[in-house]
C-alpha positions as CSV (number, residue, x, y, z in Angstrom):
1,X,0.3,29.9,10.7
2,X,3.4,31.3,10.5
3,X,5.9,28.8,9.1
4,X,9.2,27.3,11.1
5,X,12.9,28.4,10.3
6,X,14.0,25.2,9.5
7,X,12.3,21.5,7.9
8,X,13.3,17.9,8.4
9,X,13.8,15.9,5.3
10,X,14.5,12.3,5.0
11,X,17.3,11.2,2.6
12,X,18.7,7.7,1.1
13,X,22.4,7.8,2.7
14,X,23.2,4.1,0.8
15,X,21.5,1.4,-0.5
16,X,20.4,-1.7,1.3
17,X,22.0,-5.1,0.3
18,X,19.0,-7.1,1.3
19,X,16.8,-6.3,4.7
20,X,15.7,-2.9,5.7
21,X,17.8,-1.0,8.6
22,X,16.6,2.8,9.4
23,X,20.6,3.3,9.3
24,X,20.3,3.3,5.1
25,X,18.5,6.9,5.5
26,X,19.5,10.0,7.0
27,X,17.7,13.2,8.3
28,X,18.4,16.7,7.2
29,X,17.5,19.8,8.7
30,X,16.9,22.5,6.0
31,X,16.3,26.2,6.0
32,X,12.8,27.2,5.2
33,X,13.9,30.5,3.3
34,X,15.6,28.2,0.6
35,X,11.7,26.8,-0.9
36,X,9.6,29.8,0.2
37,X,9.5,32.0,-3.0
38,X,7.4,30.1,-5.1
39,X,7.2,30.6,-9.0
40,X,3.7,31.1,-10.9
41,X,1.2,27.7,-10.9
42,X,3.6,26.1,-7.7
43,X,2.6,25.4,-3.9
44,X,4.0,24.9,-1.0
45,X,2.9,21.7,0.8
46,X,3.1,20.6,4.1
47,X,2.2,17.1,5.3
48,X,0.2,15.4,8.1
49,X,0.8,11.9,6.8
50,X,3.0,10.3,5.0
51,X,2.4,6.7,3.5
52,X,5.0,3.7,3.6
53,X,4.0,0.6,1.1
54,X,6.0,-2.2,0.1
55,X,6.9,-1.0,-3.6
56,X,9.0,1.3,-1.7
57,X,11.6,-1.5,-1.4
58,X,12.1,-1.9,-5.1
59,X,12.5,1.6,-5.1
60,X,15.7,1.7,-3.2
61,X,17.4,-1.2,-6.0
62,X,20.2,0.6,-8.8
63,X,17.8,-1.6,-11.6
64,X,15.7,-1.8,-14.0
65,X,12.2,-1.5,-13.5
66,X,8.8,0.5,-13.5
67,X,10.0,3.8,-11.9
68,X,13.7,5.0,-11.6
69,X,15.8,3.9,-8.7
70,X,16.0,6.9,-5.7
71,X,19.1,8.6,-6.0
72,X,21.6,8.3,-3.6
73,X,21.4,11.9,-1.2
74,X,18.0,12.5,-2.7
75,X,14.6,13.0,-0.2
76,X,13.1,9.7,-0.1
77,X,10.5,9.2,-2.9
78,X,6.8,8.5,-0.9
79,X,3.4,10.1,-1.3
80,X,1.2,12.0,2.1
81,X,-1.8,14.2,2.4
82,X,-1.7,17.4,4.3
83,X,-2.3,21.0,3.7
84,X,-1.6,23.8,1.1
85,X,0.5,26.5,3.4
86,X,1.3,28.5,0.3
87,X,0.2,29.0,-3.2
88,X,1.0,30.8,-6.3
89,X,-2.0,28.5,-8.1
90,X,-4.5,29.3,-9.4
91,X,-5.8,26.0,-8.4
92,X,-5.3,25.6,-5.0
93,X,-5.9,27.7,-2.0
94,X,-3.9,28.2,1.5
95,X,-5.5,25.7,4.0
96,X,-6.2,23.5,1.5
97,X,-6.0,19.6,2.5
98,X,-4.9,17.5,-1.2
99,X,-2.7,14.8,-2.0
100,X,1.0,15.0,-3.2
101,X,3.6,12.8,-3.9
102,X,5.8,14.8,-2.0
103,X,8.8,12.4,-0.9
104,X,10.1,12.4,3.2
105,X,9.6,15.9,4.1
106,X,7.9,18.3,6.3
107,X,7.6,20.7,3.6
108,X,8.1,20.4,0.0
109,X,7.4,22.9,-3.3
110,X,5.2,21.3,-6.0
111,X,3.9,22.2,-9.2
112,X,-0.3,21.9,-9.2
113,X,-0.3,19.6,-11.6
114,X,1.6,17.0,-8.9
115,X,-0.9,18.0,-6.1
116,X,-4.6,16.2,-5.8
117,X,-7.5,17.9,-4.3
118,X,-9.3,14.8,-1.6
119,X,-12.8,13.9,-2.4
120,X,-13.9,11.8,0.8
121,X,-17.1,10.1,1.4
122,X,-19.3,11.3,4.1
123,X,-17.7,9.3,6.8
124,X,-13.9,9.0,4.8
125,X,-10.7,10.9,6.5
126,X,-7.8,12.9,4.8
127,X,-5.8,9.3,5.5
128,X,-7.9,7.4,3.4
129,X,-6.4,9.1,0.1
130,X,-3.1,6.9,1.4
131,X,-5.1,3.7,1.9
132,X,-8.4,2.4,0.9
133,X,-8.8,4.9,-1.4
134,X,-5.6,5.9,-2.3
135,X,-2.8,3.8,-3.8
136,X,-3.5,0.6,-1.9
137,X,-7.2,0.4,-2.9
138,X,-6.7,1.3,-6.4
139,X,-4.1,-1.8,-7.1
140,X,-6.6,-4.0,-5.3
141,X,-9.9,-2.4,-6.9
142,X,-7.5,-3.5,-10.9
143,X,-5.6,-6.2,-9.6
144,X,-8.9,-8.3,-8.4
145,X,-11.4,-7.1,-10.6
146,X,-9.6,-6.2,-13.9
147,X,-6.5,-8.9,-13.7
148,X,-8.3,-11.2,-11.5
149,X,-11.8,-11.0,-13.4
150,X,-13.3,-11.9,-10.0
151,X,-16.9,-13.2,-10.1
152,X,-19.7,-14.9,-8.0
153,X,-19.1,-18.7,-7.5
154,X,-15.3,-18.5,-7.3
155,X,-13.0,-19.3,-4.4
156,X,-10.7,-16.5,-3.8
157,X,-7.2,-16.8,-1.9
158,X,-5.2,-13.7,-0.8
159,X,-2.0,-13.8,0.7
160,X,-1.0,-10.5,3.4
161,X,-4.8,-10.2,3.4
162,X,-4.6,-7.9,6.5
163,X,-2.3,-5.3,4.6
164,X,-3.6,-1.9,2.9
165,X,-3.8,-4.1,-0.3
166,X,-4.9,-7.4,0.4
167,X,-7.8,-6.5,3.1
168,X,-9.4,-4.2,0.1
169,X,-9.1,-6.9,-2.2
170,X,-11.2,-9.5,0.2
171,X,-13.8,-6.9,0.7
172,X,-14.3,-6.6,-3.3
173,X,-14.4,-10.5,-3.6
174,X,-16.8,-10.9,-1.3
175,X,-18.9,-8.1,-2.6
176,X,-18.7,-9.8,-6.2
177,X,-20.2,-13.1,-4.4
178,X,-16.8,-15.0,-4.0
179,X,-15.7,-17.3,-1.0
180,X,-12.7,-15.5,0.3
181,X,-9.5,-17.1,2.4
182,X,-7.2,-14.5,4.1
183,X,-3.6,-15.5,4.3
184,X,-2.2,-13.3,7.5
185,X,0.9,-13.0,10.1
186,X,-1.0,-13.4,13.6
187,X,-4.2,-14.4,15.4
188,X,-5.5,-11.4,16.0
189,X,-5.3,-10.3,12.4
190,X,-7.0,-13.5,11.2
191,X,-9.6,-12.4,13.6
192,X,-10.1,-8.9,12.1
193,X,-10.7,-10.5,8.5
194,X,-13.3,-13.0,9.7
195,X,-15.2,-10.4,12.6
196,X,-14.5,-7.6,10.7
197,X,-14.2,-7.4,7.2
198,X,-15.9,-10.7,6.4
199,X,-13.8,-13.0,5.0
200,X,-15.2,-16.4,5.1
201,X,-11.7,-17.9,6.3
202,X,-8.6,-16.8,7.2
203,X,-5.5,-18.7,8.2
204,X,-2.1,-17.5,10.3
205,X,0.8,-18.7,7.8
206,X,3.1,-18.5,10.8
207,X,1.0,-21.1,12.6
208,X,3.4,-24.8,12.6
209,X,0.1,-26.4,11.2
210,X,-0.2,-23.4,8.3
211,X,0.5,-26.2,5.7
212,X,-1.3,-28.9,6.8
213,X,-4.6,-26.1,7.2
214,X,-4.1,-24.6,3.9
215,X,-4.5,-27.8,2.1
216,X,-7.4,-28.2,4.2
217,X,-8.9,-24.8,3.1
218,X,-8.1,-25.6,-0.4
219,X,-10.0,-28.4,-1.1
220,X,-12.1,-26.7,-3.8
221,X,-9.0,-25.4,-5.2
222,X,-8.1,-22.0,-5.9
223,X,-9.9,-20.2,-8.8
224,X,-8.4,-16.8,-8.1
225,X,-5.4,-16.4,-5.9
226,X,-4.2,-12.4,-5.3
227,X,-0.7,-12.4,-4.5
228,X,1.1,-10.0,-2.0
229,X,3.9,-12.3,-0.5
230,X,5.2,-15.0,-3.1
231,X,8.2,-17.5,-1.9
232,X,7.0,-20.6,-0.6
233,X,3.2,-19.3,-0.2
234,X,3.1,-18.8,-4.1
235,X,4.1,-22.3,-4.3
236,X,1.5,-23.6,-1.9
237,X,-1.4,-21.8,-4.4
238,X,0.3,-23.1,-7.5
239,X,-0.6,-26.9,-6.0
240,X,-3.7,-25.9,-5.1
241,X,-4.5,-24.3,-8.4
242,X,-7.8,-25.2,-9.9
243,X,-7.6,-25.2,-14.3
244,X,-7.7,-21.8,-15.8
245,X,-7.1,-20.2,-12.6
246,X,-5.9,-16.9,-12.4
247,X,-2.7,-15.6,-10.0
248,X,-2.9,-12.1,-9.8
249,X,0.8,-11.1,-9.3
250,X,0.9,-8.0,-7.4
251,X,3.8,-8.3,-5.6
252,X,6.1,-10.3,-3.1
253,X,7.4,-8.8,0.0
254,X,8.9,-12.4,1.2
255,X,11.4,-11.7,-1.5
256,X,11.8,-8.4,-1.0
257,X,14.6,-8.1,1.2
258,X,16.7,-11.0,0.3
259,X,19.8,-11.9,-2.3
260,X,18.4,-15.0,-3.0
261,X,15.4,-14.6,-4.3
262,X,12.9,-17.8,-4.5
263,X,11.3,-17.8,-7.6
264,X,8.2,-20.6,-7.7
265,X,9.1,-24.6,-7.9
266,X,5.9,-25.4,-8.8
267,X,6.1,-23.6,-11.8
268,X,4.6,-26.6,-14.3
269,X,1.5,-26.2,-12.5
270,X,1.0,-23.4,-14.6
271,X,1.1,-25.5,-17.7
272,X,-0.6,-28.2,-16.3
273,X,-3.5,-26.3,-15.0
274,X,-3.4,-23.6,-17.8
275,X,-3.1,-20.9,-15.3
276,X,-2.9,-17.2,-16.4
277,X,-0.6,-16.0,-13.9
278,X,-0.4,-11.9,-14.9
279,X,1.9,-9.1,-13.2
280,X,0.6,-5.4,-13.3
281,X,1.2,-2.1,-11.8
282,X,-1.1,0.3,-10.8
283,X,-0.3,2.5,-12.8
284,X,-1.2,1.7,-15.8
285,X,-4.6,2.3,-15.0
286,X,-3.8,6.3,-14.4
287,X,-6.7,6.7,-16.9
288,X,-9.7,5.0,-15.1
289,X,-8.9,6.0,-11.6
290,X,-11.6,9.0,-11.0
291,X,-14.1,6.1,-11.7
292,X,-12.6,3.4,-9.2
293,X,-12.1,6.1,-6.6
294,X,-16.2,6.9,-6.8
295,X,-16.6,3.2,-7.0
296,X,-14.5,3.0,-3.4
297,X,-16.1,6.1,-2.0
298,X,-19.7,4.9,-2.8
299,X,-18.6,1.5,-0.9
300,X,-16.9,3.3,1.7
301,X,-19.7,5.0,2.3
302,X,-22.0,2.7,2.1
303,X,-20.4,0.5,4.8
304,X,-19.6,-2.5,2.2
305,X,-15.3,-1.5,2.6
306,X,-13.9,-0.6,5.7
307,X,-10.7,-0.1,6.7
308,X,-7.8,-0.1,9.4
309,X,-4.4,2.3,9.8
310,X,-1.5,1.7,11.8
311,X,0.2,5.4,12.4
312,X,3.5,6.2,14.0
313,X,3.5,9.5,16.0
314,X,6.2,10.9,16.3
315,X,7.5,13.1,13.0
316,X,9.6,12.1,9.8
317,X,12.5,10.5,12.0
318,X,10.3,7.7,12.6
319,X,9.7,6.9,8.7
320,X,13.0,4.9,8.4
321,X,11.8,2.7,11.4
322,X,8.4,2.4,10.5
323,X,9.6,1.0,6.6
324,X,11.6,-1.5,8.4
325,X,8.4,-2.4,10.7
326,X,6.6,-2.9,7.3
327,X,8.4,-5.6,6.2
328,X,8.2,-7.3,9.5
329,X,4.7,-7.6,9.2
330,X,4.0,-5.2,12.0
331,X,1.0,-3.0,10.8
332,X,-2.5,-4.4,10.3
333,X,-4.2,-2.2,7.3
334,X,-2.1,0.5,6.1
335,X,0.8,2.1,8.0
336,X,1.6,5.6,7.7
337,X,3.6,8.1,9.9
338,X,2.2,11.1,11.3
339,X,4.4,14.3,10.6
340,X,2.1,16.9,12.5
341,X,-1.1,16.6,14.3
342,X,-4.3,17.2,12.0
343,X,-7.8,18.4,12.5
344,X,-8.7,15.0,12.9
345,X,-7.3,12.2,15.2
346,X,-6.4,9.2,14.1
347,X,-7.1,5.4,15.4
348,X,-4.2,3.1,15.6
349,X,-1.2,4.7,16.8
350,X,1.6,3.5,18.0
């Protein structure tokens, strides 16, 4: 395939001072000739699908924190699977389909050391390296088993249950032997935990009765709750808390996008309940990932995890508008962006 004479790339133009508008990024058109000669042990990689996730907002903030800030001008940091259209590796081939954290681009040169070969399950896609077994099902494989220390008997709460995240983390729950309650933004994704993924109860937090059904849900109390969304929700679990429960803090996209962050009034509940309320990041578990990906894979395969995407057709000019569609709660599962037609045709698109 011969390649084109020029690439799109996505940029950070400014940063955002609190929601999302696709008018903070800009698109570049680059020559091809520029990243074509490629040094010893570096590819070329080329895209089909590139992932959007909610840490990307934190991302975009000049502060302190896990990872360094984008720079202003730079491509837009984000990870996709595609295909190897170049090599110079040793380890890789032409044609090859892997994993990169490549940023917004149609092309992009990597070293081979930054570039994943995909191990799929008999009935797993290239996509599913960006969702249930990518990113997404690794945080909610350590954040529900490892932070969580899920186990039979207990009643599990998870708040933006139908997101990459939280719909993985239900499906582990209930495999362990816990009752599971979904937290979701519509109806019909309430529906998809229950009929689909089995979630023994799932509630639409947009609903003008949400408060009045989630203290109705609760009564049992909350042993483990997995948190996605924080604000107002977090506060809700905190009274509902049962002693020695355990929040699992993964992250809070209610917050995300405002100045005035809402940090939890029902904070004494901690003390009062002796809840271990514990933060982590996925990364930190770089180490023990081949194992949780086989552990995925064999459950994937097995039928006992499925999954839902949400894709965007249309190239990388659609990436600022689908990260702003993110955090309007627009995707059910994980929402990527398709950059070229595949081999393979995806479900959801939009």
């Amino acid at each position: 395939m011969a390649l084109p004479r020029t690439y799109k790339s996505v940029h950070l133009a400014r940063r955002p001072t609190d929601h999302i508008t696709p008018d903070i990024f800009t698109v570049k058109q680059d020559q091809t000739s520029t990243i074509t000669a490629l040094k010893d042990g570096e590819v070329l990689f080329s895209p089909s699908h590139l992932s959007l996730d909610p840490a990307m907002r934190g991302w975009l903030n000049d502060s302190r924190s896990y990872i360094p800030p984008v720079k202003i001008g730079a491509v837009m940091r984000g990870a996709g699977v595609g295909s190897i259209v170049a090599s110079k590796s040793s380890k890789f081939r032409k044609g090859e389909k892997v994993y990169a954290s490549c940023g917004w681009t149609e092309l992009s040169v990597l070293k081979d050391n930054e570039v994943e070969k995909l191990e799929l399950p008999p009935n797993g896609r290239i996509t599913d390296a960006l969702g249930a077994l990518g990113m997404p099902g690794l945080t909610a494989y350590f954040g529900i088993l490892d932070v969580g220390k899920v186990k039979a008997g207990d009643f599990v709460v998870v708040s933006g249950a139908a997101g990459a995240t939280g719909s993985v983390v239900g499906q582990i729950a209930k495999l362990k032997g816990a009752t599971v309650l979904g937290l979701a933004g519509s109806d019909s994704k309430c529906t998809w935990l229950v009929n689909e993924l089995g979630f023994d109860q799932a509630l639409n937090y947009k609903d003008p009765s949400f408060k009045q059904n989630f203290r109705s849900a609760t009564k049992q109390l909350i042993d483990v709750y997995f948190d996605n969304v924080g604000g107002e929700i977090l506060d809700m679990a905190l009274s509902r808390a049962k002693e020695h429960a355990r929040f699992v803090m993964c992250g809070g996209i209610s917050q995300y996008n405002t100045k005035d962050v809402q940090g939890p009034k029902n904070y004494l509940m901690i003390v009062s309940m002796r809840i271990r309320m514990e933060g982590f990041i996925v990364f930190d578990y770089a180490k023990q990932y081949p194992e949780a990906k086989r552990q995925l894979a064999q459950w994937m395969a097995e039928g006992k995890i499925k999954r839902q995407e949400t894709i965007l057709k249309g190239g990388v000019e659609r990436l600022p508008e689908a990260l702003q569609m993110l955090f309007q709660g627009g995707n059910t599962g994980k929402l990527m962006v398709e950059v070229a037609a595949g081999e393979e045709e995806p479900r959801a698109m939009l």
